[in-house]
N, C-alpha and C positions, 0 to 999 in steps of 0.2 A: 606236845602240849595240846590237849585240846578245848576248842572253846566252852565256854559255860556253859550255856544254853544244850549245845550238845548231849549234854550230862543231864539234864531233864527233860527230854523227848528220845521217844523210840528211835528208832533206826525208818521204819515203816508207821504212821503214826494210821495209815490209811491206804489204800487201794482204789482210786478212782476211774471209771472207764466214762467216758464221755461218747455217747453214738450220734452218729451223724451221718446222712448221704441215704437216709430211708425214709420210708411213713412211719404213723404211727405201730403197724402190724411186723415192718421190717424191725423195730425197734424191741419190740417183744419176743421177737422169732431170734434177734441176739441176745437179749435180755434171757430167755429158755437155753440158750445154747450156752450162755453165760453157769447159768445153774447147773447142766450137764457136764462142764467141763469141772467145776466144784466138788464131783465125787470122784475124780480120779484123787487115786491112795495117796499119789505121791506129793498131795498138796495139804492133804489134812495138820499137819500141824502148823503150816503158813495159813493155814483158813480158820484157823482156831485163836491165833494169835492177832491175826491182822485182817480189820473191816474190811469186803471188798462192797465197792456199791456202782453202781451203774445209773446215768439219768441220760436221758436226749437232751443234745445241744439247744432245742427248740424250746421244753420246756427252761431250762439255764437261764436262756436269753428272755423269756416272759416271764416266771414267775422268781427268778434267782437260785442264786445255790444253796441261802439257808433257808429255802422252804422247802416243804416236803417231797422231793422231783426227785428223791434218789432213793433209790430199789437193793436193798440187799443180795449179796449173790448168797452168801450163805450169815445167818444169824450167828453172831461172836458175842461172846462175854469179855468185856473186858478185864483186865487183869491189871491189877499196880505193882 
């Protein structure tokens, strides 16, 4: 049996990377390698399905997580 809720959320509702233990240029320079690893073949239909986004722990901790601080790895359309 599974629970309710269950039944109305994805499996993956999101893909979150949080970076940490750089500057602001180490944080792009993952944030780019982020985007480079997004065109290997073998993740296209998990990247089509499921948001991935990327923020710095720095901005998290000063501006929060439901403001704008998070970066797409690759742009998704959602699907219901």
């Amino acid at each position: 049996m599974q629970e309710e809720w269950r039944q109305r959320y994805p499996l993956f509702p999101r893909l979150l990377f949080v970076l940490d233990g750089t500057g602001p240029a180490g944080v792009t320079t993952r944030i780019n390698a982020l985007h480079a690893a997004a065109k290997d073949p073998a993740l296209t239909l998990f990247l089509h399905t499921v948001p991935v986004l990327a923020a710095a722990l720095a901005d998290l901790h000063t501006y929060g997580p439901s403001e704008p601080v998070w970066h797409p790895v690759r742009t998704v359309a959602w699907s219901s």
